[in-house]
C-alpha positions in Angstrom: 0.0 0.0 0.0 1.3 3.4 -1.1 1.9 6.1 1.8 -1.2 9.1 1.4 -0.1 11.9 -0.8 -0.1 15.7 1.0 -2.8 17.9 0.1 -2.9 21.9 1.3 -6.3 22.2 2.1 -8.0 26.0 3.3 -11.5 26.7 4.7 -13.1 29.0 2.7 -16.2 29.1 5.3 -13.8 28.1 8.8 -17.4 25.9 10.4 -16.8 23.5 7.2 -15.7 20.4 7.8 -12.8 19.0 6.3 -13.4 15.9 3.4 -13.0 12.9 5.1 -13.3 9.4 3.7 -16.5 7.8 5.2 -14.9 4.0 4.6 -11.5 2.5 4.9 -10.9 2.1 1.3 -13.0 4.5 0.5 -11.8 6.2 -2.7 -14.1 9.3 -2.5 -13.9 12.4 0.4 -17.1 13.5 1.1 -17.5 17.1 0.3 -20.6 19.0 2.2 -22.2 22.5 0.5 -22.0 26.0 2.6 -25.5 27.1 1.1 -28.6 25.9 1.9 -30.9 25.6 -1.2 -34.2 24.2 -3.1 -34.3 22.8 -6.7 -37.8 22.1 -8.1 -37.8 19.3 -10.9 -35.1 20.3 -13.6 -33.3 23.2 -11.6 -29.5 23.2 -11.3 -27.3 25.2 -9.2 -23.8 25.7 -8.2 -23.2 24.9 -4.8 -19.8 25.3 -2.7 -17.9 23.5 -0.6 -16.5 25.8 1.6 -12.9 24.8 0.6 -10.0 24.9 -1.6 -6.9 23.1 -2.2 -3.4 22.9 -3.5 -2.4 19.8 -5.5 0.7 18.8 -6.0 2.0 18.8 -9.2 1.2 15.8 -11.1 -1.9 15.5 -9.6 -5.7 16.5 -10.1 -9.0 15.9 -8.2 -12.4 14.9 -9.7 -15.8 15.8 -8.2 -17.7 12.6 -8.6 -21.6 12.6 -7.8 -22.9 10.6 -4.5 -25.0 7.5 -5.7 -27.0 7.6 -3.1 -28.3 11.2 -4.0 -28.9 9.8 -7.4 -31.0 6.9 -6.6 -33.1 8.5 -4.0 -33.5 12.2 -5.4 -32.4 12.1 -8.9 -29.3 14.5 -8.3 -26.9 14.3 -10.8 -23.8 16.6 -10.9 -24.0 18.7 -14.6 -20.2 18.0 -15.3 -19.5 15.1 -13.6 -16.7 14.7 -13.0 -15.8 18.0 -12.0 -12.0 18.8 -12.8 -9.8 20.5 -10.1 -6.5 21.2 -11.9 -3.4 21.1 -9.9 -2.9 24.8 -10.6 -6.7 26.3 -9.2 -6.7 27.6 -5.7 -10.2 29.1 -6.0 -13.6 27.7 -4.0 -14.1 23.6 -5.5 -17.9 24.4 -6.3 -20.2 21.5 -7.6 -22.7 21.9 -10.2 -25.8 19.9 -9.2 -29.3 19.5 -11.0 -32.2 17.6 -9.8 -33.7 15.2 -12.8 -36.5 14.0 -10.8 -39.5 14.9 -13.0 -42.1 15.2 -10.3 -40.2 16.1 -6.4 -37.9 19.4 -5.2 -34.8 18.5 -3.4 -33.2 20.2 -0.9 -29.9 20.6 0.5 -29.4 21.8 4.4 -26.0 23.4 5.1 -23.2 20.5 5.0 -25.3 18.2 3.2 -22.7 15.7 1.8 -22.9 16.4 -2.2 -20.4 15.0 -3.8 -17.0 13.3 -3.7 -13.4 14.2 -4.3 -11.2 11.6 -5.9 -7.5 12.7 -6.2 -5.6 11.1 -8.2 -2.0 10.7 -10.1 -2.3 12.2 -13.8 0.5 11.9 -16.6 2.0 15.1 -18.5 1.5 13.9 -22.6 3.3 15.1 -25.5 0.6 15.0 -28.7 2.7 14.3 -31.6 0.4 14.8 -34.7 0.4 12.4 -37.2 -1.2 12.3 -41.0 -2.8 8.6 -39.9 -3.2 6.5 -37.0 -2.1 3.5 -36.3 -4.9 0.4 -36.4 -6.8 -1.3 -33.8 -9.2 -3.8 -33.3 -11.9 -1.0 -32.6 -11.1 1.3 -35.4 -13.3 4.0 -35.5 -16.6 2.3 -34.4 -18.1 4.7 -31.5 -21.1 4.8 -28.8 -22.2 1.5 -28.8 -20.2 -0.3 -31.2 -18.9 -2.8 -28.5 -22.6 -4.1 -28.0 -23.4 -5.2 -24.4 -27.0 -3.3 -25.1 -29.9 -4.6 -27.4 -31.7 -2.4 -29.5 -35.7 -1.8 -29.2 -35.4 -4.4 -32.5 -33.2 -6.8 -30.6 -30.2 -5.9 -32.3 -27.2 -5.2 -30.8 -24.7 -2.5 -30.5 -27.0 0.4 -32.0 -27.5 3.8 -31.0 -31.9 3.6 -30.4 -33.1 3.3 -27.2 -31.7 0.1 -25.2 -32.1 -2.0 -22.8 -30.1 -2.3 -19.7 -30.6 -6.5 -18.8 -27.8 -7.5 -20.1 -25.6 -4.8 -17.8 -27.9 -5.8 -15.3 -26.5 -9.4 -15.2 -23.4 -8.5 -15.5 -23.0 -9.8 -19.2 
């Protein structure tokens, strides 16, 4: 197991509390919003967290959505996920929208939100070429690696789908 990597981190509102893992293992820190608010069916807003941090160099953290907000309320995150480059030392602020077609969500003041994965990201040189090499995917996009069937029971198409075969795990 790798030793924890050091992460500057500065209360923008000092009664936050700090992201903590809520697990062993866990791979997410909770992040809480400062702001109390209401979204009615289809509303989005931009909540924050109260915090900001420096990465170290090398590094970036992604706001990933809570699934428990999603299978309860609906609430998605609009950009999920949310990148926080090694270089920003402004508020991390999540953009949250509530696709429940029929109830209003609301959020209380440190209502967990989201989660912040940090992780190790590699520097690339793009060196542009006039073709690119082959693979066995080539060029086929959404969908072309099946796994869905098709409202005609065909596979691999871009109509509406079914999710039974994700379901079981096929």
């Amino acid at each position: 197991m790798r030793e924890p990597v050091d992460v500057l981190i500065r209360r923008v509102d000092p009664e936050v509390p700090l992201p903590a893992y809520a697990h062993p293992g866990d791979a997410g820190a909770d992040l809480v919003t400062t702001e109390a608010v209401e979204l009615a069916p289809g509303e989005r807003a931009v909540l924050p967290t109260g915090v900001s941090v420096a990465l170290p160099d090398g590094y970036a953290a992604f706001v990933h959505p809570r699934s428990g907000l999603a299978a309860r309320c609906g609430v998605a995150l609009v950009n999920a996920p949310g990148t926080v480059d090694a270089g920003y030392r402004g508020e991390i602020k999540v953009i949250v929208v509530n696709l429940d077609p029929r109830e209003t969500v609301r959020f209380d003041r440190f209502d967990r939100i989201a989660q912040l994965v940090v992780q190790q990201v590699e520097k690339v040189r793009f060196h542009e070429v006039a073709e690119l090499p082959g693979s066995a995917r080539a060029e086929g996009g959404f969908g072309s690696t099946g796994g869905h069937a098709a409202v005609d029971g065909s596979t691999g198409g871009n109509r509406y789908a079914s999710v039974v075969s994700d379901r079981e795990g096929q």
